[in-house]
Biotite code that builds the C-alpha atoms (Angstrom):
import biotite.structure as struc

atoms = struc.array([
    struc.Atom([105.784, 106.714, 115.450], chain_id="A", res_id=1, res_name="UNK", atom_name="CA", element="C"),
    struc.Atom([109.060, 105.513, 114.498], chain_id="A", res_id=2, res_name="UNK", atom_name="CA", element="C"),
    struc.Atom([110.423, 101.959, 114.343], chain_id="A", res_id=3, res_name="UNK", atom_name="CA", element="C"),
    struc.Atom([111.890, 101.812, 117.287], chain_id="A", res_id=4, res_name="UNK", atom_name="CA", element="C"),
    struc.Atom([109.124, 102.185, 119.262], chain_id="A", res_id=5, res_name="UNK", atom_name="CA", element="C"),
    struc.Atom([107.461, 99.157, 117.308], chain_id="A", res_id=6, res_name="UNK", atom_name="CA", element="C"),
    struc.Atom([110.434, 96.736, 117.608], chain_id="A", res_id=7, res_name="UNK", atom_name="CA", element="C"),
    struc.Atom([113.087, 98.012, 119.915], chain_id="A", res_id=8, res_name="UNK", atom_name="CA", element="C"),
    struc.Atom([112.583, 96.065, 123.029], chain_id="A", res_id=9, res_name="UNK", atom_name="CA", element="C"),
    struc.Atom([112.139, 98.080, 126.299], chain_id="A", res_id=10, res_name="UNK", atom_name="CA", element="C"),
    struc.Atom([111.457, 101.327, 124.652], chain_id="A", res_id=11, res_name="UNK", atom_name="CA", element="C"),
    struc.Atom([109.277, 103.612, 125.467], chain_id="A", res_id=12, res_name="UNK", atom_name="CA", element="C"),
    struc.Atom([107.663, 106.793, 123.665], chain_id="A", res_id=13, res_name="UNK", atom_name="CA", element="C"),
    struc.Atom([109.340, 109.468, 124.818], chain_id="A", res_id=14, res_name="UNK", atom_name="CA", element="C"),
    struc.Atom([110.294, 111.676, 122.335], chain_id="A", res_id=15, res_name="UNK", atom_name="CA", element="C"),
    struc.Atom([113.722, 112.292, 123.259], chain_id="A", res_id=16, res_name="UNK", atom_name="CA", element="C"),
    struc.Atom([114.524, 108.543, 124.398], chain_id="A", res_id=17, res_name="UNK", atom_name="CA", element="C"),
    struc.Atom([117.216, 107.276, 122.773], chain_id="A", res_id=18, res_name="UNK", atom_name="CA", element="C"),
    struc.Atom([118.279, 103.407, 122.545], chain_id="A", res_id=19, res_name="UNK", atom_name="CA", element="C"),
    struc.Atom([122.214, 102.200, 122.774], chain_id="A", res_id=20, res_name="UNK", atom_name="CA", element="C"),
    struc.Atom([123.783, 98.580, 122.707], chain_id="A", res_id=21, res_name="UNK", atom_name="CA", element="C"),
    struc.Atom([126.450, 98.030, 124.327], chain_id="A", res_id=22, res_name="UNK", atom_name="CA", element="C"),
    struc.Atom([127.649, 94.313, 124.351], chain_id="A", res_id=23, res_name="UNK", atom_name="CA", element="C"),
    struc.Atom([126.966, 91.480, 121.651], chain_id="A", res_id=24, res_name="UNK", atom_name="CA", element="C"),
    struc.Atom([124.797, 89.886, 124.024], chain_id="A", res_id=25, res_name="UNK", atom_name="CA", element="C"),
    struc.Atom([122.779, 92.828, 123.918], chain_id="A", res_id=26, res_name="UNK", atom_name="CA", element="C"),
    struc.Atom([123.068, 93.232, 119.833], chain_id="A", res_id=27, res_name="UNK", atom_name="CA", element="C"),
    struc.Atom([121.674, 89.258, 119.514], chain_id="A", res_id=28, res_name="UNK", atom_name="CA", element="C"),
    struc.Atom([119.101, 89.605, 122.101], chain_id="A", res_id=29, res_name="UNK", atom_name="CA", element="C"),
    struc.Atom([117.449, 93.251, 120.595], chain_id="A", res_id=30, res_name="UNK", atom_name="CA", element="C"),
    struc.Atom([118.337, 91.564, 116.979], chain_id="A", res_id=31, res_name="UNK", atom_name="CA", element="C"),
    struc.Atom([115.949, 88.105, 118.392], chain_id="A", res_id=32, res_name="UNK", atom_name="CA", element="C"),
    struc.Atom([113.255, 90.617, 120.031], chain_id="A", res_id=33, res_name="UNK", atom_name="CA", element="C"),
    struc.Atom([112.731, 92.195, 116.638], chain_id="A", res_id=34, res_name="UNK", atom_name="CA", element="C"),
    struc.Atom([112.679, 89.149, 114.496], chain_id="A", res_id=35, res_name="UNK", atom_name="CA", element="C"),
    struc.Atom([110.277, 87.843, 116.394], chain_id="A", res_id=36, res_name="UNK", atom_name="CA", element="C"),
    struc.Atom([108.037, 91.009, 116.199], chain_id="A", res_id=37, res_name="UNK", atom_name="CA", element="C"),
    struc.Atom([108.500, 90.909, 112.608], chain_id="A", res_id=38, res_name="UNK", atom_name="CA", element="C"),
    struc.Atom([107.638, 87.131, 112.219], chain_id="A", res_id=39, res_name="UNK", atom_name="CA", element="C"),
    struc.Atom([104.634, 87.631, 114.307], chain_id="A", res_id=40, res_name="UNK", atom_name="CA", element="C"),
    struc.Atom([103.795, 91.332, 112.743], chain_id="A", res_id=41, res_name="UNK", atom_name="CA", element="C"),
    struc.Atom([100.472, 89.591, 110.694], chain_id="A", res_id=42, res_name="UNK", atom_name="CA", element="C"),
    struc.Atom([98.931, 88.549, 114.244], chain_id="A", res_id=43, res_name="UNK", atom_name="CA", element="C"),
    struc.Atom([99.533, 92.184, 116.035], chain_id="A", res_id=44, res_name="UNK", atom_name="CA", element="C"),
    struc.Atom([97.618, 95.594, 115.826], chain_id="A", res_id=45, res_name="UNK", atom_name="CA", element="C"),
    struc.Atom([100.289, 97.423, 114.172], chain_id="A", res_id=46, res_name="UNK", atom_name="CA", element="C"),
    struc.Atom([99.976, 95.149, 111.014], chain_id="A", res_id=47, res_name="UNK", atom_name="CA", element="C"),
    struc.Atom([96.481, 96.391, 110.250], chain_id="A", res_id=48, res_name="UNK", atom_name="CA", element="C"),
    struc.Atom([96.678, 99.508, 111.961], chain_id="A", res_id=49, res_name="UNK", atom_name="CA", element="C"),
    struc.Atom([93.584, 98.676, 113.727], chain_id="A", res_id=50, res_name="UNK", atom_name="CA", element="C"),
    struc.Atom([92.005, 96.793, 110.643], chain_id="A", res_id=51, res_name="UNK", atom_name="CA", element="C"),
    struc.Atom([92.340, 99.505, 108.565], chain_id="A", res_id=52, res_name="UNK", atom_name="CA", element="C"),
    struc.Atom([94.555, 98.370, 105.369], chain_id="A", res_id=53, res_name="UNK", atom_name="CA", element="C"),
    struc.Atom([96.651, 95.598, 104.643], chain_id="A", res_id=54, res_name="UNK", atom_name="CA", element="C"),
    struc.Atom([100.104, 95.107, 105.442], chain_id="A", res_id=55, res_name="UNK", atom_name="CA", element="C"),
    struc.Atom([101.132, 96.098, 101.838], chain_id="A", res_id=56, res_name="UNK", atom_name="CA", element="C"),
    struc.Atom([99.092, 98.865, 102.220], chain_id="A", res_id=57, res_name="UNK", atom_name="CA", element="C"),
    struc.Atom([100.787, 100.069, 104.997], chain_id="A", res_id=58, res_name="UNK", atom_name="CA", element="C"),
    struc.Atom([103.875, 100.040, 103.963], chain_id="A", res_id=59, res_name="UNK", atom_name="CA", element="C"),
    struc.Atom([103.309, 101.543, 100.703], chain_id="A", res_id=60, res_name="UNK", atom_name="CA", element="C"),
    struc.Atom([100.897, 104.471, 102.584], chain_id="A", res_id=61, res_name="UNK", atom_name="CA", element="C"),
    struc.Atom([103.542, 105.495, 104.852], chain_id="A", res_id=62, res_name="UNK", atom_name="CA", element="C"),
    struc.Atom([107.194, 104.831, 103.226], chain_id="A", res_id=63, res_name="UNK", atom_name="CA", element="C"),
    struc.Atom([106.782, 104.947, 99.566], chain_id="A", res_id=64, res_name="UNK", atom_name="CA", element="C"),
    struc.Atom([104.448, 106.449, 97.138], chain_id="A", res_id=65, res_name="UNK", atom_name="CA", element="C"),
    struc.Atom([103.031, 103.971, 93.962], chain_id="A", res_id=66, res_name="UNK", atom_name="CA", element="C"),
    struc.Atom([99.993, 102.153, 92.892], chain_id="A", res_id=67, res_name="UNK", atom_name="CA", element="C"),
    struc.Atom([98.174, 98.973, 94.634], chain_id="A", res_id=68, res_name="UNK", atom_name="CA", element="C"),
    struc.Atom([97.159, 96.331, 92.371], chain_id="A", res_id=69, res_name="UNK", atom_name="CA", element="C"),
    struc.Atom([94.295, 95.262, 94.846], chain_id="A", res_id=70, res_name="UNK", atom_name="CA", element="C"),
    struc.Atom([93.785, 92.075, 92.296], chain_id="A", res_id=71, res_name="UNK", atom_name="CA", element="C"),
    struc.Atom([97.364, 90.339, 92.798], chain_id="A", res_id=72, res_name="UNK", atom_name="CA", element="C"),
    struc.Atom([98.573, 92.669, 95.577], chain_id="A", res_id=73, res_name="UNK", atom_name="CA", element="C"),
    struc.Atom([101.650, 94.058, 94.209], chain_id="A", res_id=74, res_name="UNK", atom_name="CA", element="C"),
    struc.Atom([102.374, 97.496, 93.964], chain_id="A", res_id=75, res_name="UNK", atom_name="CA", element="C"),
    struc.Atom([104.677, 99.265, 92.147], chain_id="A", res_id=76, res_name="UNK", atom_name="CA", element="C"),
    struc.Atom([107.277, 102.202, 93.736], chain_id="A", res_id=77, res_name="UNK", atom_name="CA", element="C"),
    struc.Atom([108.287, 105.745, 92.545], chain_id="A", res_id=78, res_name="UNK", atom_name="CA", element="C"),
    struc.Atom([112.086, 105.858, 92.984], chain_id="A", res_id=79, res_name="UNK", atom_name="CA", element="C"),
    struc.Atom([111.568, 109.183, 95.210], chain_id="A", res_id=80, res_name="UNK", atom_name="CA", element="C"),
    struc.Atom([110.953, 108.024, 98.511], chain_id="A", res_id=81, res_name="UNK", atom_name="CA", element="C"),
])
């Protein structure tokens, strides 16, 4: 699953779907649609990935490969990502 079918308002998954913006209008309202997602990721499914990890978790499972503290929940990165 990519990003945009998390945040990108009105899309769809379709797997050759692709989004365009065409006015400013546009830019500000997809740029307010995925703030808000974002601001309101800790209260959706696709925070915990059906309560399966933490949100720190997540990201470090699927973008970038280190090592969980679980005691003050940092983590730290390998620079090859």
């Amino acid at each position: 699953v990519a990003f945009k079918h998390l945040f990108l308002k009105g899309s769809e998954d379709v797997a050759n779907d692709t989004q365009a913006i065409y006015t400013r209008r546009d830019l500000l309202e997809h740029l307010a649609f995925i703030l808000e997602k974002v601001a309101q990721g800790h209260q959706s499914g696709w925070g915990h990935q059906a309560g399966g990890g933490t949100r720190l978790w997540l990201c470090q499972h699927f973008f970038c490969r280190g090592y969980i503290n679980p005691s003050n929940n940092t983590f730290d990165t390998f620079n090859n990502i």
